[in-house]
Each structure stands twice: as C-alpha cells, then as structure tokens.
C-alpha positions as CSV (number, residue, x, y, z in Angstrom):
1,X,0.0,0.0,0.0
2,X,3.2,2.2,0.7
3,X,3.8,1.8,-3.0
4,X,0.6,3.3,-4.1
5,X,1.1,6.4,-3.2
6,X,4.6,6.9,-4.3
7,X,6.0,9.5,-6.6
8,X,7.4,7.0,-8.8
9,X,4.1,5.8,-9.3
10,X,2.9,8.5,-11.2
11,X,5.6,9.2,-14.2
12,X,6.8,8.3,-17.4
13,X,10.5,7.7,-17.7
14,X,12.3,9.5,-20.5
15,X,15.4,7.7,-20.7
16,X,17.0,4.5,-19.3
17,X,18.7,5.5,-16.5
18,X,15.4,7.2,-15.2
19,X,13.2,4.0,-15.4
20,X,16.6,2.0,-14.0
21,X,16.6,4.1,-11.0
22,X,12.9,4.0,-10.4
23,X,12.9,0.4,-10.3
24,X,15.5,0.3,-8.3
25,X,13.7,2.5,-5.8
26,X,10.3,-0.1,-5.9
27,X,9.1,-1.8,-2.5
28,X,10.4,-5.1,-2.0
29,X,7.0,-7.5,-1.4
30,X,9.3,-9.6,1.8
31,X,9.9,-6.6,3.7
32,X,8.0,-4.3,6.8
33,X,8.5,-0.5,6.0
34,X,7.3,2.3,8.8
35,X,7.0,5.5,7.3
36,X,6.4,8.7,9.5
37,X,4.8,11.1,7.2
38,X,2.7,14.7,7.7
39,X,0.2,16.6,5.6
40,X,1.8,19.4,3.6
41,X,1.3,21.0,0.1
42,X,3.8,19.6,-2.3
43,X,3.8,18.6,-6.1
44,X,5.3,15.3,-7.6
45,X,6.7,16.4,-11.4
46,X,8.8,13.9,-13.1
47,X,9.6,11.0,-10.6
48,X,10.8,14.4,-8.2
49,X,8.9,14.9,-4.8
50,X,8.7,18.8,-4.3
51,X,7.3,18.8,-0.6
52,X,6.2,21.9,1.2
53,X,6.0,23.9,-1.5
54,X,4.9,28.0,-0.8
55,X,1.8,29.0,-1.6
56,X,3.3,31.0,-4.4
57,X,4.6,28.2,-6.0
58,X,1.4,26.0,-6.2
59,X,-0.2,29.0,-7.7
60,X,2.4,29.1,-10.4
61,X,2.1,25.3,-11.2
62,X,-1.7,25.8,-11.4
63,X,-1.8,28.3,-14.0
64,X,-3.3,27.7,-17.5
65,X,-0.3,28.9,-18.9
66,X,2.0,26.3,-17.1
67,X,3.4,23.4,-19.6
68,X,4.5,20.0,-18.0
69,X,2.3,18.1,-16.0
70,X,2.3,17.6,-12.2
71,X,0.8,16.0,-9.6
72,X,-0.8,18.0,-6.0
73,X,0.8,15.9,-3.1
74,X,-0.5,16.2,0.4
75,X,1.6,13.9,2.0
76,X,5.5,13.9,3.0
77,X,7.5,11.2,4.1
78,X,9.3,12.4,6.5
79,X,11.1,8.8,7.6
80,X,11.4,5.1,6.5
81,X,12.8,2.3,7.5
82,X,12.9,-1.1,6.1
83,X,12.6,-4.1,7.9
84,X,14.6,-6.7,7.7
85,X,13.1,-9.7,5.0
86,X,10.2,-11.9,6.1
87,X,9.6,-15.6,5.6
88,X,6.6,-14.8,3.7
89,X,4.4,-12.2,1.7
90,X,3.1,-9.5,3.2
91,X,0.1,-7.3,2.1
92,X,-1.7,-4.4,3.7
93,X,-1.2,-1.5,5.7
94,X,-1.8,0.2,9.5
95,X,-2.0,3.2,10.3
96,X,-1.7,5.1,13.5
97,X,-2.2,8.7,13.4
98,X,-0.5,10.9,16.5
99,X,-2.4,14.3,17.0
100,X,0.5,16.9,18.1
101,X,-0.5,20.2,19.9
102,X,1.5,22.9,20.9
C-alpha cells in the first residue's frame, strides 16, 4: 500500500537511467516498512517529490499557462525504515495517526 502512493508511481520515464533508478527505488513484497509522514502541500513532477511547496509556488504550477504536468501531493514522508526480509508475503497497511499540539 506504501507503494501506491509513491511519486514514482505517477511518471513516465524519459530515458534508461530514469526507469533503472525508479525500479530500483520499488518496495520489496518480503519486507515491513514504517514511514512517519505529515500533511503538507507539495507537487510530484517527473519522478521528483517537491514537498512543502509556498503558496506562491502552487499558484504558479496551477496556472493555465503552465506546460509540463504535475501532480498535487498532500503527504511527505518524512522517515522510512525497512525491515529486515520476512519468511513470507506481506500485504496491507496500518496506520496510527499521532495528533500533536502545541
């Protein structure tokens, strides 16, 4: 489910090395990953993860006159860590969301 929501998941590669890397960069089916992530206002363009964008910046990428696509994020990983490999498949996803106040 990690993988769903991916930037990778939303491109076209242009050249070799770009789909290589991107492949490379796929979630391994044997393996646990915990991601910490928050709620922002990015943009995916390419295979390229432009978190927190300004608001400036989101207004300039959603202009008429803009060429290129892109893609409105509102999530940003902030950490991941892979588990070590597992003995069998695994499929799925939990979340646990942490309210903090200041």
């Amino acid at each position: 489910m990690i993988q769903a929501t991916a930037a990778s998941k939303q491109f076209v590669p242009k050249d070799l090395s770009e789909l290589v890397k991107t492949i490379n960069e796929v979630k391994k089916s044997d393996r646990l990953y915990v991601q910490t992530y928050r709620t922002s206002n990015g943009a995916v363009i390419g295979s390229k993860e432009l978190p927190n964008l300004p608001p400036s910046m989101l207004a300039t990428l959603n202009n008429d006159r803009t060429v290129g696509g892109f893609k409105p994020t509102v999530l940003t990983v902030l950490t991941e860590q892979e588990l070590p490999p597992a003995e069998f498949l695994i499929s799925g996803q939990q979340v646990l969301t942490i309210e903090v106040i200041k």
